[in-house]
Structure formats: structure tokens, C-alpha cells
N, C-alpha and C positions, 0 to 999 in steps of 0.2 A: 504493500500500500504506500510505504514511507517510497518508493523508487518513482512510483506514477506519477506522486506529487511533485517529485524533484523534475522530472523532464517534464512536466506541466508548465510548470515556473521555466525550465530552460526553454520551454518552444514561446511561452510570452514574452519571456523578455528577448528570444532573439528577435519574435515577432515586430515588437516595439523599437528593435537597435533598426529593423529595416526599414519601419515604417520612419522611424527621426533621419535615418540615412536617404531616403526619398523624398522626401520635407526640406532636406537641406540642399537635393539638388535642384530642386522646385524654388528657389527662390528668387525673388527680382535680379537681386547680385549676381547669385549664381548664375543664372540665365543669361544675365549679358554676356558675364567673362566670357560663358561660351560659347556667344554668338558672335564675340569679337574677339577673340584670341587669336583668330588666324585670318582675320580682316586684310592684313599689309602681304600674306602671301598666297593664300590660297579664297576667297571669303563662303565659298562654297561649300570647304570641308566641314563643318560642324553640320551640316545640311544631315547627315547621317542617322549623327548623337540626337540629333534634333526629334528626330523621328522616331529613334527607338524607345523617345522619353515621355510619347504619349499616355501608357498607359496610368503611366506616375502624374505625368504631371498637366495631363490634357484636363483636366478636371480639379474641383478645390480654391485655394486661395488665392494661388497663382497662374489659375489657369490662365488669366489674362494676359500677362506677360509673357507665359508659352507661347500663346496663339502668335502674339504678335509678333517675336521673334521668327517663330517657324516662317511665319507670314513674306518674312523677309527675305529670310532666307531662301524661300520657294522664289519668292523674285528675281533674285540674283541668277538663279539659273534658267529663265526664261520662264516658268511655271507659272503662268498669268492668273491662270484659272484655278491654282492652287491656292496664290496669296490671296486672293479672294474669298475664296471660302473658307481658309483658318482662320479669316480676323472677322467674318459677317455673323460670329455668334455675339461680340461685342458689341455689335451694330443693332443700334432700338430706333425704329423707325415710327414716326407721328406726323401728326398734324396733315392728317388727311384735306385735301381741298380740290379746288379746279382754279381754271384761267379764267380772266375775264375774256370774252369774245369779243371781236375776232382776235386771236393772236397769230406769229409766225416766229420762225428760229430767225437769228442771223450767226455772222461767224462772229464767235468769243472774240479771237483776236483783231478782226476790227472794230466792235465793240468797245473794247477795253483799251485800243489804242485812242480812239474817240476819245473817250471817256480821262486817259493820261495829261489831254491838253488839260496848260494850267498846274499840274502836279510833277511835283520833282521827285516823291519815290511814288514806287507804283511796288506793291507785297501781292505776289500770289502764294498761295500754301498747296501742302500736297496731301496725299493720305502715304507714309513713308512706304508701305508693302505693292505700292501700286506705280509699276514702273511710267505707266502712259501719263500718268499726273506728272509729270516733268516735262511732255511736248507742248501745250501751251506756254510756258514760260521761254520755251528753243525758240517758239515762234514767234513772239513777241520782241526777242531781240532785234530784230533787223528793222520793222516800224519804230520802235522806242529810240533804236541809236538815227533816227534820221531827225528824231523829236531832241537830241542832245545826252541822252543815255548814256554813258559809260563806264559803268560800273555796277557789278550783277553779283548781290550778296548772296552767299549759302550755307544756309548752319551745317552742311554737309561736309564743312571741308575744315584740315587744320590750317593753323595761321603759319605753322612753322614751315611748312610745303612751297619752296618757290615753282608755285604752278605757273604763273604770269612770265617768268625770265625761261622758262622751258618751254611753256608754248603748248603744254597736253598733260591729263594727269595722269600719273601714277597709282598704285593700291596705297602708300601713304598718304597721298594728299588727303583722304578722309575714309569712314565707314560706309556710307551711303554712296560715294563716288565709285565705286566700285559697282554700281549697276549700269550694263553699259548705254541706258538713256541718258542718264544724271549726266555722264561720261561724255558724252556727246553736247550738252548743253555745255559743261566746260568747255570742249573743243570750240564751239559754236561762237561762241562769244570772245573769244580770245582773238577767233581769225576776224572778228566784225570791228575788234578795237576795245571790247571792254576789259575792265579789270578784277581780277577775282576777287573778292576778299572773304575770308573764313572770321566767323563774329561767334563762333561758338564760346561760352563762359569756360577759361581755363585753369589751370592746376595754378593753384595760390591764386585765385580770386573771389575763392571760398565766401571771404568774408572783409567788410572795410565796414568803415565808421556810417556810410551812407547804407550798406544792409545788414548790418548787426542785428536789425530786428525782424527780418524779412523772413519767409521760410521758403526751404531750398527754392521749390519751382519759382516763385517770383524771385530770389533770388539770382537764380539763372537767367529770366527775362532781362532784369535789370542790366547784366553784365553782356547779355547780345546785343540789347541795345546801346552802350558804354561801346562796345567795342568798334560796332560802324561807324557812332561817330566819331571816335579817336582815328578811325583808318579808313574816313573819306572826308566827311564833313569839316572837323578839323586842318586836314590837309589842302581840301580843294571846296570854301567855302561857295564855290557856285554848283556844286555836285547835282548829277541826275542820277537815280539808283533806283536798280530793280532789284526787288530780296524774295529770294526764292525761300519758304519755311516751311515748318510743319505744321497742321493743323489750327492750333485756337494762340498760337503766337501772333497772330497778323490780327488779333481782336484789337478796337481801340480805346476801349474804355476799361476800367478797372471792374472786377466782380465784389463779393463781397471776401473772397479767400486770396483773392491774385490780381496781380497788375501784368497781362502781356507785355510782351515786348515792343509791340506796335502803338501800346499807350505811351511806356518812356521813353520811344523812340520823338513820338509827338513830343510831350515834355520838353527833353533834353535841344530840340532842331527847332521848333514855334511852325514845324509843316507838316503839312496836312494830308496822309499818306492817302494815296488810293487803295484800299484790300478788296484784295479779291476771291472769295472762296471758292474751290472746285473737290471738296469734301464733302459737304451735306447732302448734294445728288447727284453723287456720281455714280457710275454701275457696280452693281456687287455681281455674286457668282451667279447667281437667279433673281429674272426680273421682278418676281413677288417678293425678294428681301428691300427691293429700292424705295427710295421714298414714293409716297403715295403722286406727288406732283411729276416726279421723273416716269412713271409710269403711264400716267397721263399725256403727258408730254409723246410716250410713247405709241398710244390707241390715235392721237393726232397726226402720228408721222414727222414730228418733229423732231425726232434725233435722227445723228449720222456716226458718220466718223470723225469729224471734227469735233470739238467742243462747242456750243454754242451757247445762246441768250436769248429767252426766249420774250420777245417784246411787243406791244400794242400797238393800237394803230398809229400809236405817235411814238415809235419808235424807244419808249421807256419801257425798262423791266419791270416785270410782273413776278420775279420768281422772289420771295422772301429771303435775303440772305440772314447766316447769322446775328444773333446778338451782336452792333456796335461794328459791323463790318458794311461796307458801301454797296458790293455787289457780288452775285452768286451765279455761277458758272451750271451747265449742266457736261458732264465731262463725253468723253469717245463711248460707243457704242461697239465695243472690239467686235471686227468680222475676224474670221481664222480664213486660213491660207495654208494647205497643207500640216495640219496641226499647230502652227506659229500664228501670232496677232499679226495685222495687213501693217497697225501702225509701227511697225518697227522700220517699214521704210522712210520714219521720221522726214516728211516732207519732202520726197525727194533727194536725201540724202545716203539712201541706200536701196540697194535692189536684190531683189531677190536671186540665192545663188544656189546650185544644187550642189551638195560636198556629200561624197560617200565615205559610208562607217561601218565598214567590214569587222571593225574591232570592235563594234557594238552588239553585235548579232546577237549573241548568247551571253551579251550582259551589261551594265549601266557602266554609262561613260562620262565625263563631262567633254565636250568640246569648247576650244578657248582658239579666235580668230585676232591678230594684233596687224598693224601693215611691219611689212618687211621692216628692217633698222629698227623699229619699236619695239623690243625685248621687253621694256619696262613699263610700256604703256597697261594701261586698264584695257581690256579686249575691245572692239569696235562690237561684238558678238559676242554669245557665252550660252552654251543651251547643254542640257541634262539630256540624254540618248537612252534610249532602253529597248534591245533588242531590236534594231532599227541597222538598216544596210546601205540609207542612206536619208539625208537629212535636208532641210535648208535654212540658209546661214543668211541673211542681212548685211551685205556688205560695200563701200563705197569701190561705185564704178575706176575702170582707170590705176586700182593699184595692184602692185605688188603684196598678198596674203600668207602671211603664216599661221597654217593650222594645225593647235597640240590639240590631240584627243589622249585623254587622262582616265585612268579608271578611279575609283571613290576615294583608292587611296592614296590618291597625288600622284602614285608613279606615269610617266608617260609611257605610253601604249606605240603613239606614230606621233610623225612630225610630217606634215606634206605644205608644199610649198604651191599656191594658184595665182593669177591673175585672174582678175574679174574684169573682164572687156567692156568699154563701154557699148549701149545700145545702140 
């Protein structure tokens, strides 16, 4: 009798060491280290760990921060339709409504360029697990720098990265620059004339006399705001800027817990940003998860593949953007193309290419496309292969490509070398 109780007690408490040993890997910290640990070389590889951590930690306290990690991760390797549905269980959708009649769409980015005259920053945000939220702000480049633009903020990027004197980034220049849309907006902007700047809150900015009282999150807002203007405004007090963020950072007014960054941005400058949200309705994995307006929007025939605005007969928006923000975007309508989004040919800046993957047949590969001489560049492309013989790659006309197909665990498999011809 005295033995049963004794392995009684050993199966609990082992039970209990595993259950605190899954608790600890479930948690906000932990989940980042491991979502960034191998950001600057690989940022795909945790994509694994990631997965095999659902049954731990897809559910519970953290399941939020799983999701949205995973989320991203699913990103990074092309997985559109994945990041979508790991973070659409976070997503609470309301406020059910309709349009006034008549309405019509037009394009976001002329819209929004419209809408720039007069204003010297113009904030659009993103949802971070969703790569296509990054081509309205590409597009936007070229009308804004003809408005006097030159210079395009990203909380995506460190400060410490001479991205600007290289001319392309790298897997250091930031965490999020590593998806190769984000990567593409860098490139984009660099060749138009603009200038990067990274305004992320860094190591020893913790804390100063100005937010001693603040807690963390608005403390962080505070110090991206602090930081643009120390490395634009300050330096070129006639500045035009376009700042690309995250979510409810581009808010302008204070809540009753936080002050965005787009409030002390206002603050610290006396100007009066343009935000532009393209979060609130944009597509998720299925159209019955989207907002009730974006679905509507939909039985009218008003979305496409651009982004658009949906407006009245006088030309003003009818869509309700967030709390304290100016205007509200309705995002892309992703069509697929051979299992790939159509937007990856990011406006004409890439075409579609056919690459075979013999090394994938009988099992999961990553493929990573960079142009010749560019070793160190973030891929132009980047896509997860599984049991596939041959695939296709998004890639700019005209160059010289180098393509590594990699298996899960970094080792390389092949290296093939292509030109992509123009049409």
C-alpha cells in the first residue's frame, strides 16, 4: 500500500514539474527569445519549434502571444493563408452596419495621396503577421516623394544598421525586415531618395526623468516618438515623413491607460499627422471572420486587389476609422496564382518565375532567392516547399538569381544559379 502511494506522489509531482516546465515555455519572454533568436540568420528556423508547441501552448494564458508569433512566422515563409488564421482567433469583430447609398471604391493610394496635401507626416500601420499590409505604404512612396517626402520611418528596423550608406537590407537591419515585402519597401524607397530611419525605443532608454512614471507600453511610444524627432525633425526642421507602424501606434489621442506614439509625436512636432489605418478591415483567412462592413463592401463588389476607400457621392469616406485616427483603408482581396498571393508581384516589381524543386519531393524545404553579388541581402523571395517538384518564385525581371533550397534544418540541399529575362 505504502509503494502505490509513493509512485502516486512521484507520477504528481512529475506531472506538475511538466506541467511548470510547459508554463515556462508558454510564456510572452519565452516566446519571443524564440521567435527571435535566429532572426539575423536564419528567421524561418524557429518556424518548427513553433509548431510543435501547439499543443502546450496553443491554448491558456499565452495562447495569444503563441498565435501571434506563429503568425509571423508563417509569414516569413510565404504562408499567407496560414498567418491569417493563427492570429483570426484574437480577432473580435462588431459593429455591424451598411453604407450610405450610393457608394463606390476608389484607389487607397490616390486617396491618401489626396488627402497628404497640407500634411508633412502621413502614419500608415500594419497588422505585423500580414505581409500584403506593407504594399500600400511601397506605393505610396513615389506620389508622396513628388509631394517632398523623404524620409520613410519603420519600427521594423535597428538604428544601429547602416541601411541608407548600403543601399539594401540585410537580416540585421531589423526583425520584421526580414519578410521579403517589408524588404522590398526598404529597397523601394532608398532607390526613390528616401531615408530610413529605425525609431524603435532602445537598450538604456528604459527609463528618464520624462517617463519615470509611465508604464512600459506608453513608455515605448514615448521613446519612438523621441526618436524620429531627434533623427529627422531635429536635423532637417523642414522634414516630410512617412512612418510605417504597427497597429494602434498611429492613434492620436491618448486612452485612459496609454498615450501612442502618434499622440507625442503631435506633442513633441505642433503637426498634425495624417493616420491611416489598414487593420480594422482588412481580410482575414474567411470572409465570415471580417468585419461586418468589409463584407458588405464585398456582396457590392467593391473590393479588388488593391487597397481601397470606399466613398460617396462627394467623394468622402464613409468607412468609420478607429478611435482618434483620420482614415480607414479597406486592405487587398488576395487572388492565389498557383498556390502563391498574385500580390507578390508588388506592382510590377516582380514576375512571376517557374524554379524546380526536385529536393522537395519527398520533403519540406525552404527556398531563399537573393540577386547574384547579394550574399547578405534579405531574399527578394522566400517560400516553405513541401513535397513539390517544382514551385514559383516572384522575382525582379533582368537579373542575375541565386537560388539556396535549404531543408528545416539550415543545411543546404542545392544552390542553382537563373536569370529571369525580361518580358
Amino acid at each position: 500500500m505504502r509503494l502505490w502511494v509513493v509512485l502516486l506522489f512521484a507520477v504528481m509531482a512529475a506531472n506538475a514539474f511538466a506541467q511548470a516546465e510547459a508554463d515556462a515555455q508558454c510564456e510572452p519572454a519565452e516566446l519571443n527569445r524564440l521567435a527571435t533568436e535566429n532572426y539575423d540568420t536564419s528567421v524561418w528556423y524557429s518556424l518548427g519549434r513553433f509548431r510543435e508547441l501547439e499543443d502546450v501552448c496553443g491554448s491558456g494564458s499565452g495562447s495569444f502571444s503563441y498565435w501571434s508569433y506563429l503568425a509571423q512566422l508563417e509569414s516569413f515563409v510565404g504562408n499567407h493563408v496560414a498567418a491569417l488564421s493563427h492570429f483570426d482567433p484574437a480577432i473580435r469583430q462588431d459593429s455591424p452596419g451598411e453604407f450610405p447609398s450610393p457608394v463606390t471604391s476608389v484607389s487607397a493610394v490616390e486617396y491618401v495621396t489626396e488627402s497628404a496635401v497640407g500634411h508633412r507626416i502621413v502614419m500608415v500601420n500594419e497588422r505585423h503577421h500580414a505581409s500584403s499590409d506593407r504594399l500600400l505604404t511601397m506605393d505610396l512612396l513615389a506620389p508622396l516623394a513628388e509631394q517632398g517626402f523623404r524620409y520613410l520611418a519603420i519600427e521594423a528596423g535597428w538604428n544601429g544598421d547602416p541601411v541608407n550608406s548600403r543601399g539594401y537590407p540585410i537580416p540585421q537591419t531589423g526583425y520584421y525586415v526580414n519578410d521579403v515585402v517589408i524588404a522590398q519597401l526598404v529597397r523601394s524607397a532608398i532607390e526613390l531618395g528616401y531615408r530610413i530611419i529605425a525609431y524603435e525605443e532602445e537598450d538604456g532608454q528604459e527609463t528618464s526623468a520624462e517617463t519615470s512614471a509611465m508604464n512600459p507600453q506608453e513608455r515605448r511610444d514615448w521613446w519612438q516618438a523621441k526618436n524620429i524627432v531627434s533623427r529627422v525633425f531635429d536635423i532637417d526642421s523642414d522634414a516630410k515623413l512617412l512612418v510605417h507602424a504597427g497597429y494602434d501606434h498611429i492613434r492620436e489621442s491618448r486612452t485612459e491607460t496609454w498615450a501612442p506614439m502618434a499622440h507625442f509625436l503631435r506633442q513633441f512636432t505642433g503637426l498634425d499627422p495624417l493616420t491611416v489605418d489598414q487593420t480594422a478591415y482588412s481580410e482575414r483567412s474567411r470572409p465570415e471572420l471580417e468585419h461586418p462592413l468589409r463584407m458588405y463592401a464585398r456582396e457590392l463588389g467593391l473590393l479588388g486587389e488593391d487597397a481601397v476607400v470606399i466613398v460617396d457621392s462627394e467623394g468622402e469616406s464613409v468607412i468609420p476609422p478607429p478611435e482618434t485616427v483620420d482614415l480607414a483603408v479597406l486592405g487587398i482581396s488576395t487572388r492565389y496564382a498557383n498556390g502563391r498571393p498574385t500580390w507578390m508581384e508588388m506592382s510590377g516589381r516582380r514576375q512571376e518565375t517557374a524554379f524546380d524543386t526536385p529536393e522537395c519531393v519527398a520533403r519540406t524545404c525552404i527556398v531563399e532567392a537573393r540577386r547574384a553579388g547579394f550574399a547578405d541581402e534579405v531574399p527578394l523571395d522566400r517560400i516553405e516547399v513541401t513535397n513539390a517538384e517544382r514551385i514559383v518564385l516572384y522575382l525582379p525581371a533582368g537579373e542575375e538569381i541565386v537560388v539556396h533550397v535549404m531543408g528545416l534544418d539550415r543545411n543546404t540541399l542545392a544552390t542553382r544559379n537563373m536569370y529571369v529575362p525580361l518580358l
